[in-house]
N, C-alpha and C positions, 0 to 999 in steps of 0.2 A: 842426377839431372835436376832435381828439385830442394829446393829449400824450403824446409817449412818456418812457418811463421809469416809466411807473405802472403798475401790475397789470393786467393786460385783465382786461375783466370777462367773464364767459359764461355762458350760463341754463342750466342742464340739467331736463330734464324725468322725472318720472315713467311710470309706464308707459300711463297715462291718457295721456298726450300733454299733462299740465299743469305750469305752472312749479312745479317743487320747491324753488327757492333757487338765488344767486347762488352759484357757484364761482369763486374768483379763481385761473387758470391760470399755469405758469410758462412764460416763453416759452424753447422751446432755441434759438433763433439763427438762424432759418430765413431771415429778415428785418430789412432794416435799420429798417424802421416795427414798431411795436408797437403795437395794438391798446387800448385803455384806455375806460375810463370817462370824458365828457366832463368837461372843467375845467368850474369853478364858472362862469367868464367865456370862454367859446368865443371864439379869436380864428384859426383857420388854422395854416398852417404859419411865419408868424411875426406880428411885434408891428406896429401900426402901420394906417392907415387906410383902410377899403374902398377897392379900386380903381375906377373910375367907370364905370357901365354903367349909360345911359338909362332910364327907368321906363317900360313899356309907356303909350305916348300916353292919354289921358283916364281913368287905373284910377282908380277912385276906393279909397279906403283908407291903406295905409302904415300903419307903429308910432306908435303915440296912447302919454303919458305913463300910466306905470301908476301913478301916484297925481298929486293934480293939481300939487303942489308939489314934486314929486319929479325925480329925474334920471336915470332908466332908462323905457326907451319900453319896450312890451307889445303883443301883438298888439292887435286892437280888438275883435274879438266874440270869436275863441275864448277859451277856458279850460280849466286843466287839465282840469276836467272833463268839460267837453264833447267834448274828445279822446279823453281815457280812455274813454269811451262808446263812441266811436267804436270802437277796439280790442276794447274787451269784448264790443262784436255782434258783430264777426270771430271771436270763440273766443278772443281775447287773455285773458290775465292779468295785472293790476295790483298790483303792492307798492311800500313805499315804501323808495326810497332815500337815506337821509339825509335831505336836506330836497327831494328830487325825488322824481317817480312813473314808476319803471321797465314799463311794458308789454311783454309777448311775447306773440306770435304763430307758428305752426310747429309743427315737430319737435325733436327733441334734433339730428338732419343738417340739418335745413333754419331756419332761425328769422331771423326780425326783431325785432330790439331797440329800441326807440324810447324817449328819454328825454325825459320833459316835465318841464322848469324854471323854476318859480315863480320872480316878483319878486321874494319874501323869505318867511322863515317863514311857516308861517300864511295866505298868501297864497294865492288861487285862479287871481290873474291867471298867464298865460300868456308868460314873457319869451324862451324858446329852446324847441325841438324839435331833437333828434338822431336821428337813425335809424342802425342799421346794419343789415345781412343778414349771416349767418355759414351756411356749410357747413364739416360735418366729414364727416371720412371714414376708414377707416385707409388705408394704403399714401399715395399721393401724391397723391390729391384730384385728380388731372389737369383732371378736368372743376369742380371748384371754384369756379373763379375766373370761369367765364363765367355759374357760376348764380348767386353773389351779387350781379353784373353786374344780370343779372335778373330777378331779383328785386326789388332796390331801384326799377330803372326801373318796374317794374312798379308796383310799390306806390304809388309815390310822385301819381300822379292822388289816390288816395284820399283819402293821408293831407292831402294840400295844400287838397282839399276840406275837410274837416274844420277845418283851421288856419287858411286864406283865405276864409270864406266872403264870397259876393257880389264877391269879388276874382278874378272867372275870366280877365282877363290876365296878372295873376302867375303866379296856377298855372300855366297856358300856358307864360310864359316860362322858368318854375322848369324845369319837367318837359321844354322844349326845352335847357335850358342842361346836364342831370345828362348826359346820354349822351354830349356829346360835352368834356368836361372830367374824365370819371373815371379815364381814362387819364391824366392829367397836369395833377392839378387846382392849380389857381391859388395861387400865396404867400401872397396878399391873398384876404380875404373881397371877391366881387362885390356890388354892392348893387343887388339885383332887384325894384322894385314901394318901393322903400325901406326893403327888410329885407336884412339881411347875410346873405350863405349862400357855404359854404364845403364843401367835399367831401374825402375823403380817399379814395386810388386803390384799389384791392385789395392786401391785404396777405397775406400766406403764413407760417402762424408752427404750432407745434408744444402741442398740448395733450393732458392725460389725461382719460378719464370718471371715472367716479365709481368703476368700480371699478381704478383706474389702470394700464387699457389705452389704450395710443399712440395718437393719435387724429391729421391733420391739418388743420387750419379755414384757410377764407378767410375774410375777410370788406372790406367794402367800407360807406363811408359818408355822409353829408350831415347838413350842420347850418343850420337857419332861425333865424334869431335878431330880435328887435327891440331886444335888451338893448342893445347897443353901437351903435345903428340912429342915424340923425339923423333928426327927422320932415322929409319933404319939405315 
């Protein structure tokens, strides 16, 4: 889902507990992963073709062409928007990234990050979902890493309802597959329900707040894609 050598991206919040604006942090070296903003084309931790993992017996669904003559698959009912909805009854905040729509959810210590990635400009359909969870803390975050842990597990029923609807063996399998892969998630995006989903472990990296006092975040991640997806 992530790239390193890019800026991590990280939401900081107001005193409302509301997104105030991206900050792009600098990382000290805590870690040999780096935290980032998802590429345009989500592929794992390298290049090359989903590994092969059965589609839950009789699901109906899988990524449908986001335009009918086109070459990128898209979910089949969700839409940015309809996600974004989703988030925004949670207390989320939506802004726009580029040509994506950034949502948070949380605290300035606690937050989830979820990035929804349109077809192409302009467009409403829905081609990736990325989430991450991030805790900061100062001194060494000890307990960090077991709460972005879960957190993401946590969340992740929600959000997959949202993204899969009437697809409740995917979800199922999504949400069996994140817990026990985030410790050591796969080279290859797995292809689950027929959507590509890839994870990235918990990472440990060094940031400042706003007013630039030392801070240390985890954070920990998953990516759903139908972009790079083949329809079953």
């Amino acid at each position: 889902m992530l790239v390193g050598g890019l800026a991590a991206a990280a939401v900081w919040f107001d005193a409302r507990g509301k997104a105030s604006g991206f900050a792009t942090t600098e990382r000290v070296g805590r870690s040999a992963g780096q935290p980032a903003k998802p590429s345009r084309a989500p592929t794992g931790k390298s290049s090359g073709k989903p590994s092969t993992q059965r589609s839950p017996a009789g699901q109906p669904g899988g990524p449908v062409r986001c335009t009918p003559n086109g070459t990128l698959y898209c979910f089949p009912k969700a839409t940015v928007d309809s996600v974004s909805a989703v988030m925004k009854s949670k207390g989320g905040t939506c802004v726009e990234d580029d040509q994506d729509l950034a949502c948070v959810t949380g605290t300035q210590a606690e937050n989830t990050y979820v990035t929804l990635q349109p077809a192409g400009k302009d467009s409403g359909r829905l081609a990736t979902l990325s989430a991450m969870t991030f805790s900061r803390a100062a001194g060494e975050n000890a307990k960090g890493r077991q709460v972005v842990i879960d957190n993401l597990v946590e969340s992740m029923p929600r959000l997959l309802k949202a993204l899969l609807p009437g697809e409740t063996k995917t979800q199922q399998a999504i949400t069996a597959w994140l817990p026990k892969n985030l410790e050591n998630c796969p080279d290859k995006p797995v292809r689950i329900g027929g959507y590509n989903v890839n994870c990235d472990p918990p990472t440990q990296f060094d940031v400042t707040d706003r007013e630039g006092d030392p801070l240390s975040s985890w954070s920990v991640g998953i990516t759903v894609g139908g972009q790079t997806a083949f329809p079953r």
